[in-house]
Structure formats: structure tokens, C-alpha cells
C-alpha positions in Angstrom: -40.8 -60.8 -28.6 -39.6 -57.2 -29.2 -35.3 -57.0 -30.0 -33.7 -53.6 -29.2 -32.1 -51.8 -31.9 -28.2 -52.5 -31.2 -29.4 -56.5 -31.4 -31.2 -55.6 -34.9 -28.1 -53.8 -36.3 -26.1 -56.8 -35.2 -28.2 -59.1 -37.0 -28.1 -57.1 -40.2 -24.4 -56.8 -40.1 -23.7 -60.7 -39.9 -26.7 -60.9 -42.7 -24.6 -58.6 -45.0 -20.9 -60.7 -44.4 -22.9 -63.6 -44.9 -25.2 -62.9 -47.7 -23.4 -60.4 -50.1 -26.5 -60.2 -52.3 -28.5 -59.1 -49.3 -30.7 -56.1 -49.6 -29.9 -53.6 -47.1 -32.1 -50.4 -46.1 -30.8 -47.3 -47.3 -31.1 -45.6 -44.1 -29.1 -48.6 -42.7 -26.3 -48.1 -45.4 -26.2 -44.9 -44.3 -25.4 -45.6 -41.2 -23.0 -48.3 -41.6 -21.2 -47.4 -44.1 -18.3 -46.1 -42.0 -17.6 -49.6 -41.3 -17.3 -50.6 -44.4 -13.2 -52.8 -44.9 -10.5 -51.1 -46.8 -7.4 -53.7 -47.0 -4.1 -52.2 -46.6 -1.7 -51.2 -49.2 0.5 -54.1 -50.6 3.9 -54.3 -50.0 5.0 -53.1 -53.4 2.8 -49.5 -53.4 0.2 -51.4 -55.3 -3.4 -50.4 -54.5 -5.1 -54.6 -53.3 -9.0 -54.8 -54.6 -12.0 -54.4 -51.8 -13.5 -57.2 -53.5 -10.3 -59.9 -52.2 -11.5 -62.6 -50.7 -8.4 -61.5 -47.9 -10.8 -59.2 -45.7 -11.4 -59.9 -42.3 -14.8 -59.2 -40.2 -14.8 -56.5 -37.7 -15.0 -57.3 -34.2 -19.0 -56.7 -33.2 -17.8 -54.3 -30.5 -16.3 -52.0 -33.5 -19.2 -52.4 -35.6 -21.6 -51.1 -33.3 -21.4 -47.6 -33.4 -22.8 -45.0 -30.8 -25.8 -43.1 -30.5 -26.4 -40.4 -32.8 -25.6 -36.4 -31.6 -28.7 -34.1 -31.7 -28.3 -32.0 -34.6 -27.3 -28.4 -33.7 -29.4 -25.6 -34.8 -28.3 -23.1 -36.7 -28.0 -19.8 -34.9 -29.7 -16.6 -36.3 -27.9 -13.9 -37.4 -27.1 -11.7 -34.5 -29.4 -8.2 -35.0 -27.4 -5.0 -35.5 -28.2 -3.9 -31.8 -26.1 -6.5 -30.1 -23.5 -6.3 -32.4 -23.3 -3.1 -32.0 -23.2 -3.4 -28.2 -20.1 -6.2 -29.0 -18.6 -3.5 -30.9 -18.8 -1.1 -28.2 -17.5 -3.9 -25.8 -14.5 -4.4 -27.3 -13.4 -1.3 -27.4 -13.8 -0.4 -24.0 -12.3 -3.8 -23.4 -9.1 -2.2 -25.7 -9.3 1.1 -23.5 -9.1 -1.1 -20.0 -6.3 -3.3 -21.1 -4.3 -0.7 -22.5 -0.5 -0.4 -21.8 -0.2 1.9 -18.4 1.2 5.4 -18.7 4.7 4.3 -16.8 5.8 0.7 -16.5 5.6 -1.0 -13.3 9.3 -0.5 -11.6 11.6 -3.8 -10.4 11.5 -2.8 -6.7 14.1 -5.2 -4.6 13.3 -4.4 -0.5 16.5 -4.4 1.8 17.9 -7.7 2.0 20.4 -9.5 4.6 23.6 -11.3 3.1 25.7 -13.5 5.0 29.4 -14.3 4.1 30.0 -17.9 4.3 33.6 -18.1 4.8 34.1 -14.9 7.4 30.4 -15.0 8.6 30.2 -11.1 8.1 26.3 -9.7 7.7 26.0 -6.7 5.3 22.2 -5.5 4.8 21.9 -4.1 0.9 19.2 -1.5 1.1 15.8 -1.3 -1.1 16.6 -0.2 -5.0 14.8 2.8 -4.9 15.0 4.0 -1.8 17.2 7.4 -2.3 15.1 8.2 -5.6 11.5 7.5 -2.6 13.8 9.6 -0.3 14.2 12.5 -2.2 11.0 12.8 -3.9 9.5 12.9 0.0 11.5 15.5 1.0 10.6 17.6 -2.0 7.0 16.9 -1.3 8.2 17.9 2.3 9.4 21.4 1.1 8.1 25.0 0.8 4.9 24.3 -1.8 4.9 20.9 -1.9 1.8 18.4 -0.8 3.2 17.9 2.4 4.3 21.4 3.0 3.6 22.6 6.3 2.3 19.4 8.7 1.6 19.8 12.4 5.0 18.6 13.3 6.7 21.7 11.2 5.6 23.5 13.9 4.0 21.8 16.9 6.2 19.2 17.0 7.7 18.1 20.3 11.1 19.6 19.9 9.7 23.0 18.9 7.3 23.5 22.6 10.1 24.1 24.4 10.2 27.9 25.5 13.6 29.7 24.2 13.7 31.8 26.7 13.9 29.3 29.3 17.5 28.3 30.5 18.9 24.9 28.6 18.3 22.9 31.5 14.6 24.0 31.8 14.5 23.6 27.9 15.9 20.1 28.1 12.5 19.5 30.5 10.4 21.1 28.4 11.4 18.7 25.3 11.0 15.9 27.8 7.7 16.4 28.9 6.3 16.9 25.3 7.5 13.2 24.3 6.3 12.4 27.1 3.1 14.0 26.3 2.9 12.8 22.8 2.5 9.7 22.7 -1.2 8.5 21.4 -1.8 12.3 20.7 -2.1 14.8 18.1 0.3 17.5 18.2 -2.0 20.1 18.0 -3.6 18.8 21.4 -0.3 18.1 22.8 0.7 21.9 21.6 -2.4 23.0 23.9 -1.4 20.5 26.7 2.4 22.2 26.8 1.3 25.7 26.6 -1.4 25.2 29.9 2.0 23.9 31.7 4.4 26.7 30.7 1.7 28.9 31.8 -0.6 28.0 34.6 1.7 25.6 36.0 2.1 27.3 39.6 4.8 28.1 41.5 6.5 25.6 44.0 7.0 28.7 46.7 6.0 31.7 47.2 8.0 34.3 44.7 9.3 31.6 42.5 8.2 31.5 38.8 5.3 29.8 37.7 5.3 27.5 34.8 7.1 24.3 33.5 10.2 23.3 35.6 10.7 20.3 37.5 10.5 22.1 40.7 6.9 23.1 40.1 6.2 19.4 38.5 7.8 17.7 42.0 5.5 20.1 44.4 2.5 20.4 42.2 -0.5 18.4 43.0 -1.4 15.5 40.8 -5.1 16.3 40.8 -3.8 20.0 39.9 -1.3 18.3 37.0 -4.0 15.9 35.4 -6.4 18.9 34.9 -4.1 21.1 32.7 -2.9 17.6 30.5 -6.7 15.8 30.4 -6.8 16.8 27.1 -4.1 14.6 25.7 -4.4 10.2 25.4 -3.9 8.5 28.6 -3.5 11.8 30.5 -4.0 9.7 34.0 -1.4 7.5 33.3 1.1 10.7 31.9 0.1 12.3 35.0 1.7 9.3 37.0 4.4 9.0 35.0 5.7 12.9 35.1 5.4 13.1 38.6 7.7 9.5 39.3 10.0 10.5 36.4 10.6 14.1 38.0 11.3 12.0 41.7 14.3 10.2 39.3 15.4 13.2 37.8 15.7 14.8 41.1 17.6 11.9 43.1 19.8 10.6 40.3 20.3 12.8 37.8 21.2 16.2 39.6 17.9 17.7 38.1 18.5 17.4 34.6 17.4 14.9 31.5 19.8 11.6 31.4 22.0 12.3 28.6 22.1 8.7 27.2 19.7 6.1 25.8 19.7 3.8 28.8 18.7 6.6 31.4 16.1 8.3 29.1 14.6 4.4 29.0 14.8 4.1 32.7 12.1 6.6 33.1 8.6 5.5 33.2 6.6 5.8 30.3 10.0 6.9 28.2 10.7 4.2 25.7 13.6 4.1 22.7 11.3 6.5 20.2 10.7 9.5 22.7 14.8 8.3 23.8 16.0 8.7 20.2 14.1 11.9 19.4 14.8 13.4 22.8 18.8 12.3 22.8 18.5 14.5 19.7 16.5 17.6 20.0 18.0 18.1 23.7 21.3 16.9 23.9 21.7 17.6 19.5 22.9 13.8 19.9 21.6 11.5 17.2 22.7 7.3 18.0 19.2 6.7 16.8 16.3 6.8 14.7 13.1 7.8 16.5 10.4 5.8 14.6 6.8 6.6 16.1 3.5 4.9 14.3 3.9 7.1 10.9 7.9 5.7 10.1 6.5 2.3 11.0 3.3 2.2 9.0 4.9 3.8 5.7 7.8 2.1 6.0 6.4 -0.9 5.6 3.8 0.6 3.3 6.8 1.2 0.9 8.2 -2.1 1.3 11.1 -1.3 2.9 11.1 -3.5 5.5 8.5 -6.1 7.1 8.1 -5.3 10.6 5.7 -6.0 13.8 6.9 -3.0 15.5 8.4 -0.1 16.0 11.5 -1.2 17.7 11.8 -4.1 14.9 11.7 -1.0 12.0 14.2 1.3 14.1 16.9 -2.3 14.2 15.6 -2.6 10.4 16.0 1.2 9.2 19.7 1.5 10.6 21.0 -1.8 9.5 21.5 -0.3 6.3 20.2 3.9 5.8 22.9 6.5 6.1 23.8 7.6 9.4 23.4 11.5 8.1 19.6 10.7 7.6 18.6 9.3 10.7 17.7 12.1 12.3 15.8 13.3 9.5 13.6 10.5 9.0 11.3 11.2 11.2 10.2 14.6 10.4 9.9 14.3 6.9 7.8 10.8 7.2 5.7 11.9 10.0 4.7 15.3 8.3 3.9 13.1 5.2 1.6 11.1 7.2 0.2 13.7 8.6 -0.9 15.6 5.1 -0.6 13.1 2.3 -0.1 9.3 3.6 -2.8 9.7 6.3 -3.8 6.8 8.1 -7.2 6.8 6.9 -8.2 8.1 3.5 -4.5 8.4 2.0 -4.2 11.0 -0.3 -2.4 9.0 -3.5 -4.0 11.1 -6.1 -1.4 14.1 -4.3 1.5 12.1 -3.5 4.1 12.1 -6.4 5.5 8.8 -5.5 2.1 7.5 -6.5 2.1 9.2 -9.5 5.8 8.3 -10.4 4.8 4.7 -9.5 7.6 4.5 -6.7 4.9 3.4 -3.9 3.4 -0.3 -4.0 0.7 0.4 -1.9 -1.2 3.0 -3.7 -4.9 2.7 -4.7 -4.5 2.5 -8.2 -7.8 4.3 -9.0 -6.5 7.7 -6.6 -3.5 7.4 -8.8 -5.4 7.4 -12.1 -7.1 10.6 -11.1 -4.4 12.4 -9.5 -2.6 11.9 -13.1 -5.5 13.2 -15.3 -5.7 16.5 -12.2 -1.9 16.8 -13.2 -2.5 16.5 -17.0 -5.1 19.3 -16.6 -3.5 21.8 -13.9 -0.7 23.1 -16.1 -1.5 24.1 -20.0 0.5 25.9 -21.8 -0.6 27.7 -23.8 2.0 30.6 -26.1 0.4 34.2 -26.3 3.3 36.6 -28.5 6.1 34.4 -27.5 4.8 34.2 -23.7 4.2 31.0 -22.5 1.3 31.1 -19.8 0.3 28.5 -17.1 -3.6 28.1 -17.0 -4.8 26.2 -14.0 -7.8 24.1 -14.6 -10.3 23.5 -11.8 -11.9 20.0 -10.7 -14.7 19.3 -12.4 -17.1 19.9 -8.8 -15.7 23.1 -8.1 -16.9 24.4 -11.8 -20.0 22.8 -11.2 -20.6 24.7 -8.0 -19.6 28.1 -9.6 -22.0 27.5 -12.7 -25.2 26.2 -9.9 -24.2 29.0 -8.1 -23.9 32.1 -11.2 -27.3 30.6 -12.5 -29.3 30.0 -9.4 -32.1 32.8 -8.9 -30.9 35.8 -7.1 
């Protein structure tokens, strides 16, 4: 009858508690000598004999000791390639994880507070948002990165014609918010200069061209051919021709003057209001936030809004009433040259490279910095200090292909 091994080792450690004179293996001793009984230390610090007749047997369960672990092999030594290669990947591992140039900023957005005693709300604006501000508006400037956008001169308050009278001017601004929306300026420049010019007359030796006589007798087929070039020009077509009918009956031919009768035209909602309260009547109550204001806004952390009308109730709960009619032209020139909606330009936006924007793609900002390193070296010539502007790396290579291609 054939025992397994743990029955075997039991056997032979009752045959060694009971036979001391027992002859064990010395691959067993080996084995069990691990087990072997060490009496505790007396009482008085004296060390007690292993040979007292005191000791106790183990319990069988403690005896029997586990399997024995594969023995690892011992690894060769590693051959100088790969440790050069771990070499080399620890140092590019120190040249990733080193420090950034600028420290991350502590950026608070704009946050409500409620008194608990008077229940008075105040609204405590976003840390950083003058020092955003005004780096925007110098980006905004004469040679900055968003220097001269569409809307610095084809925005709507800048198509109406200045030698028209103020009422016809008034119109004019009307019509190219009304225009505007879902359109590039540059189309909606195109759109208002078709009107002020081929517009016709609404009787026979009247002028031609964009009043709200001409708009009331023109024909809508007529009307939808000089606008088809801007978004929804059907619908603007509609809407022109009712809002002129309003104009007309209620508001003795001119714009309303206010927010609530700019709203009660069609297709006139609080943005084109705002914005044309302003640039007609120079009467600012609002902020006119269009698709740029609310995208960056929220791109900056500002505020955390679904809409438009949600950022305009967010933006004047807390920014200074003297910039509310500024807002608008310097964000949506900056979203027209640097904070595009596609493809955003943070390599050229300082507020990337001053680490003042959350949203930026890290690895635009990266490479803007290194551009900005390399555009200005001084370098001193006789006590002259002289500005040498490096090129990007592809427009060098394009000159050299081009000096050393065949001729």
C-alpha cells in the first residue's frame, strides 16, 4: 500500500519524539529542523536547557510544513545595450517630468454668496479675470495676435452708411443683426452692401437703396435674391419684411428704442437687442453675448452656462458695467483670429503662454513658447542691442529646397 509523503513525514516526526536515539535522514533533518522546540526563558533571565524533560510536542498541523518554492534562477547580467537603452530612458523620463516653465495658477471661477441673516446675493467674480481681460485686449490692439478681425471692420455696427440720415442709419444697424446671425461678417458685409445699393426704389424718383420704405414695397422674391447669400436667408427674408410692417404701424418708422420692443420683432432676440440698443441708440443696459462670448467664456471658466442668455445673466451679475459694451468686440474678434472654433490657435494666444487659459492644448502651448524663445535674440553689436527674428523650422526648410533645387 503506497503512503503519501505528508503521512511519511508524520510518521517520522512521532518516531523522533518517541525514540530520541532514532536515526533520521539527513535530508529529513533538513527539512525539519525548523521545528525543532526552544523553551522559553525562565523567569529569572536564566537561559532553561533544550534537553528538559519540560518540552511540549507540536501540534501535527504545525509540524507539517508546506510545499517547497521553486528555486528562482538567477538572472544574467543585463548586456550593455539594454542598459544603455535604461540609461537613455531615464533621462528622457527626467526631461518629461521636469518642473513646467510657470506654475499652474489657483484659478477660483465667479461664485454666488448668500447672506444668511439679510438674504442679500453678491456674485464675487473669477480671480483672474481683469489680468485675462487685459491681456485680451492687448492681444486685441494694433500688432497684436488678434489685431485686425472681421468684426474691426465688417461688423454690424460699422455697415451702416454715414451719409444716410440717423433714422435710415438706425435701420441700417438693424438689418445687419438681423442679418448676422448664423453668418460670417464678411458675407453679411456683401449681403448689406447689395441692399444699400440695388435695393430699388419704392416710387418712381425716390432713392434706391436700404430704407424701410423700399423694404415695405419691395418684393420678397426681389429681397431673398440680394440676401441668399447669408444663413437662413428665407427665413431673414420673412422676418425683415413683418418686422418693417411693425416698424411702420407702431413705432412711427423708426427702431424701438428699448429692449422689450427690439425683442418684439421677429427674429430679434436679447443679443442683436443688446448690441443694437448700443450701436444705434449709444445705450448700453446689456451685454450682447453671440456664440464667441459664450463659447470662451466658458472656455475660460468664467462661468458654466447652456446658453447664451444664461452667460449674458452670468457675465453682468458680477463684470463692471463700463465693460459691457466692450466685451463683445474684443471676444468676438479673438475668436475670430486666435480662439477659433476649430483649430484654436494656443501656440499665439498669450494667455496660453502665461498659463491664464484652462483650456489650452498643452502641446500648442509648448510650441508657441519655444517660437517665442526663438523670435527675439538679442544679440549687442558696439553697444546696439539688435532683435533677430528666427524663422520656423518649415519655412527655412522651404528656402534651403528651394536655393538648392536645379534651376
Amino acid at each position: 500500500m503506497r503512503s503519501s509523503r505528508i503521512s511519511k513525514d508524520t510518521a517520522k516526526i512521532f518516531d523522533q519524539h518517541t525514540n530520541p536515539t532514532a536515526i533520521i535522514p539527513r535530508r529529513i533533518t533538513r527539512s525539519l529542523s525548523r521545528f525543532a522546540y526552544a523553551a522559553p526563558p525562565a523567569s529569572n533571565g536564566t537561559t532553561t536547557s533544550t534537553t528538559s524533560t519540560t518540552t511540549t510536542t507540536p501540534d501535527i498541523e504545525d509540524s507539517i510544513s508546506p510545499p517547497a518554492k521553486k528555486r528562482r534562477r538567477t538572472s544574467h547580467p543585463a548586456s550593455p545595450l539594454k542598459s544603455i537603452k535604461a540609461e537613455r530612458t531615464e533621462e528622457s523620463i527626467c526631461s518629461i517630468s521636469s518642473p513646467p516653465a510657470k506654475p499652474p495658477r489657483a484659478r477660483k471661477p465667479a461664485t454666488k454668496k448668500t447672506d444668511g441673516t439679510t438674504g442679500e446675493t453678491t456674485i464675487s467674480p473669477p480671480s483672474d479675470w481683469e489680468e485675462v481681460y487685459n491681456a485680451v485686449k492687448k492681444m486685441r490692439s494694433s500688432g497684436g495676435a488678434a489685431h485686425n478681425a472681421a468684426v474691426d471692420t465688417m461688423g454690424c455696427e460699422r455697415l451702416a452708411d454715414r451719409t444716410a440720415s440717423p433714422k435710415d442709419q438706425r435701420f441700417h444697424t438693424l438689418i445687419s443683426l438681423m442679418l448676422s446671425s448664423q453668418t460670417k461678417d464678411t458675407v453679411n458685409a456683401v449681403a448689406m452692401h447689395r441692399l444699400k445699393t440695388e435695393l430699388p426704389a419704392h416710387k418712381p424718383g425716390a432713392p434706391a437703396g436700404l430704407n424701410l420704405n423700399n423694404v415695405l414695397a419691395v418684393d420678397p422674391k426681389v429681397l431673398n435674391e440680394l440676401i441668399w447669400a447669408v444663413g437662413f436667408h428665407n427665413n431673414k427674408t420673412k422676418y425683415i419684411k413683418q418686422a418693417a410692417i411693425i416698424l411702420r404701424d407702431q413705432f412711427n418708422d423708426d427702431i424701438p428704442d428699448t429692449i422689450s420692443g427690439l425683442t418684439s420683432l421677429p427674429g430679434v432676440g436679447p443679443k442683436m437687442a443688446y448690441l443694437c440698443l448700443s450701436a444705434a441708440w449709444d445705450r448700453t443696459e446689456g451685454i450682447g453675448v453671440d456664440v464667441h462670448v459664450h463659447r470662451i467664456t466658458n472656455l475660460w471658466g468664467w462661468n458654466k452656462t447652456k446658453t447664451p442668455e444664461e452667460t449674458r445673466l452670468a457675465l453682468q451679475s458680477w463684470l463692471p458695467r463700463d465693460k459691457w459694451r466692450e466685451i463683445n468686440w474684443l471676444l468676438v474678434g479673438f475668436g475670430q483670429t486666435v480662439c477659433l472654433p476649430v483649430g484654436r490657435r494656443c501656440g499665439d494666444c498669450d494667455l496660453g503662454l502665461q498659463g491664464l487659459c484652462k483650456a489650452a492644448e498643452r502641446k500648442k502651448v509648448l510650441e508657441g513658447r519655444k517660437v517665442k524663445e526663438q523670435e527675439e535674440i538679442k544679440l549687442e553689436n558696439n553697444g546696439v542691442v539688435k532683435t533677430e527674428v528666427v524663422v520656423e523650422e518649415a519655412v527655412v526648410m522651404d528656402e534651403l529646397a528651394h536655393e538648392t533645387s536645379p534651376k
